[in-house]
N, C-alpha and C positions, 0 to 999 in steps of 0.2 A: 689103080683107081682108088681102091680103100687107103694107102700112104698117101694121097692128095685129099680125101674129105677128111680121115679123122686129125689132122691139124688144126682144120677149118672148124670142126665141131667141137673138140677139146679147149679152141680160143676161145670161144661165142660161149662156153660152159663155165670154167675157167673163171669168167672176167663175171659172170652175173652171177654163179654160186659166189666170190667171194665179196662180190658186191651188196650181199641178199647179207651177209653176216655182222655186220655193223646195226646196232638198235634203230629203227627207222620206223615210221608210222604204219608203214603196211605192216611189217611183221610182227612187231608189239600189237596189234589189231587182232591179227590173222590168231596169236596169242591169247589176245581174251574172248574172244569170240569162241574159241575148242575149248577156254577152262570154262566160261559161265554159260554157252550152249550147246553145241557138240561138234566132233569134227567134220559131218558133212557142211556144216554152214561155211566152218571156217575153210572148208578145200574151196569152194566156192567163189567166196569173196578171195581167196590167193588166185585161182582160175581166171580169175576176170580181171587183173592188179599183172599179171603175167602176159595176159593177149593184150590192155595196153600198152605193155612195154615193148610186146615187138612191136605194134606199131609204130610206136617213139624211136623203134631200134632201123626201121627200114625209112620210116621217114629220114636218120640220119645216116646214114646210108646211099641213098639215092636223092638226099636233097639237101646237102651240103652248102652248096652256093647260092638255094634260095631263102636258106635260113641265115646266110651271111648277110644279106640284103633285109632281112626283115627283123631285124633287132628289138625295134620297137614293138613289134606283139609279142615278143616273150618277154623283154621288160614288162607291158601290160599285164602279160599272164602270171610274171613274179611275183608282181607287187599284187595282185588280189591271191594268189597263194600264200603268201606272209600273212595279210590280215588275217585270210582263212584262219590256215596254223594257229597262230597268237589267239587268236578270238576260241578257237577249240582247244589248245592247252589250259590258257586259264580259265575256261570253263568247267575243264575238265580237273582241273587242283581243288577249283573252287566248291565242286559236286562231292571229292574225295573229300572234302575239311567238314562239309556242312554230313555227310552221310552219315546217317543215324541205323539205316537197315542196311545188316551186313550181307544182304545177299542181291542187292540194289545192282544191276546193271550198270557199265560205264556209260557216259553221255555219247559216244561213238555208238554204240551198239543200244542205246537204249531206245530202239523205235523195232515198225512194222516192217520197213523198207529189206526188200529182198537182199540177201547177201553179195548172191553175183552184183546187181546193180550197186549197194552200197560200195563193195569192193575195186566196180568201174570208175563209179564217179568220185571215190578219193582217190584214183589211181591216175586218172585223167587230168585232177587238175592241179598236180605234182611233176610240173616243166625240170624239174633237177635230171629227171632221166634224160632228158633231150641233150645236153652237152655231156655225160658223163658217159652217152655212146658216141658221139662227134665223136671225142676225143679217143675212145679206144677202136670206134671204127676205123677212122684215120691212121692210126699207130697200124693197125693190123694189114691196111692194105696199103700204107707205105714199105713196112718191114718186107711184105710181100707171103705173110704165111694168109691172107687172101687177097682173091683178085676181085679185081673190080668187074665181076661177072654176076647175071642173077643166080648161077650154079651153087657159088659160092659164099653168096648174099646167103641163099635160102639154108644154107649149111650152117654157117653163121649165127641166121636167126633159131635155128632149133637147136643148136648147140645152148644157144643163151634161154631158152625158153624152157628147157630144161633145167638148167644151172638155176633158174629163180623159181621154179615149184621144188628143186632140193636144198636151196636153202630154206626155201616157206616150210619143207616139212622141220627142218630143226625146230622152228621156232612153235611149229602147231604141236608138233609130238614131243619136245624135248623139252620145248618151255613148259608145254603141260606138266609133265612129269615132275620137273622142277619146282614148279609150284603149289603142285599139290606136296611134293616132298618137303619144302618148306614151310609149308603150312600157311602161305601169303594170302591176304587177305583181299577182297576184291576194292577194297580201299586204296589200298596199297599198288594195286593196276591201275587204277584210275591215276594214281598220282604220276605213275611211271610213264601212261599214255599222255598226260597233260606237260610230263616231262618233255617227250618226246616230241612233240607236236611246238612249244615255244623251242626247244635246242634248232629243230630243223628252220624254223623261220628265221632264226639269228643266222645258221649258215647262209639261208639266202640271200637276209637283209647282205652279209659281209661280203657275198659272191658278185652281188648287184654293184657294190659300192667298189670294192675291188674291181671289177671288168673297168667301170667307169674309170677308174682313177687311172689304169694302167693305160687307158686308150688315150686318154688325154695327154700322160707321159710322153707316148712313143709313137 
């Protein structure tokens, strides 16, 4: 029994710790939120940015063929996440140029709004997780190290739910350190977060434009 789940949970961990490692809006977030308030906020908003993804993870999972049929609402959903993005990157360059007080909050985190929920609602309307489980859900129960079972769904999904609060902690505990060992400036976050937020809207703009071009091809 345990050589049949720990496969299942090692993939599902595996694929979203090494997912969580690449700079991405949540965990550059999840980043400033532990250096300029403290780490209970930032487990929080990761806590909350982790239970949408398994959602996104078991929707692709168990809803494969109706997400092949509905293209057009995650186009929809793409294109107001690019704005999104774009409009919160250069906000956010724009907030680091003009900042005069060096202890100034980034535009992400500079409000009242509760952390889990902040951490929900930028976590929900970032559609990139939705193909990027497709894709290795599908590998994994083609390969066949899972079955197309809810036994192994759920295996799956805790395996992966896992993999992305350890890679959230690299980036809450490790970037902290990091940057207080550099001595980086909350300027300097800002800039990286505004970084971070226009690179991801170019990937999707490219992702968008790419699916199009390839379908038209073939």
């Amino acid at each position: 029994m345990i050589s049949e789940v720990l496969p299942v949970l090692f993939a599902g961990f595996s694929v979203s710790f090494l997912g969580q490692l690449p700079l991405g809006n949540l965990n550059v977030a999840a980043t400033q939120i532990g250096v300029e308030e403290n780490f209970k906020n930032a487990w929080l908003f990761s806590i909350a940015g982790a239970i949408v993804e398994v959602v996104y993870l078991r929707l692709a999972l168990n809803s494969s063929e109706w997400m092949m049929h509905n293209k057009m609402l995650f186009n929809t959903i793409s294109w107001f996440t690019v704005v999104l993005f774009y409009t919160l990157g250069f906000l956010s360059v724009r907030k680091a140029v003009l900042q005069k007080e060096p202890q100034k909050k980034g535009l992400l985190i500079d409000n009242n709004v509760n952390r889990f929920v902040l951490g929900f609602m930028l976590s929900i309307v970032n559609p990139m997780q939705i193909p990027f489980w497709f894709f290795w859900g599908t590998y994994f129960i083609h390969n066949g190290t899972v079955k197309p079972i809810a036994a192994d769904f759920n295996m799956f999904t805790i395996g992966a739910c896992v993999g992305t609060l350890c890679g959230q902690a690299i980036y809450i505990h490790g970037g902290n350190w990091l940057i207080k060992k550099l001595h980086a400036s909350h300027r300097i976050l800002n800039i990286i977060m505004g970084a971070v937020f226009i690179i991801s809207a170019s990937i999707q703009v490219y992702k968008i434009f790419f699916e199009s071009w390839a379908n038209k091809k073939f």
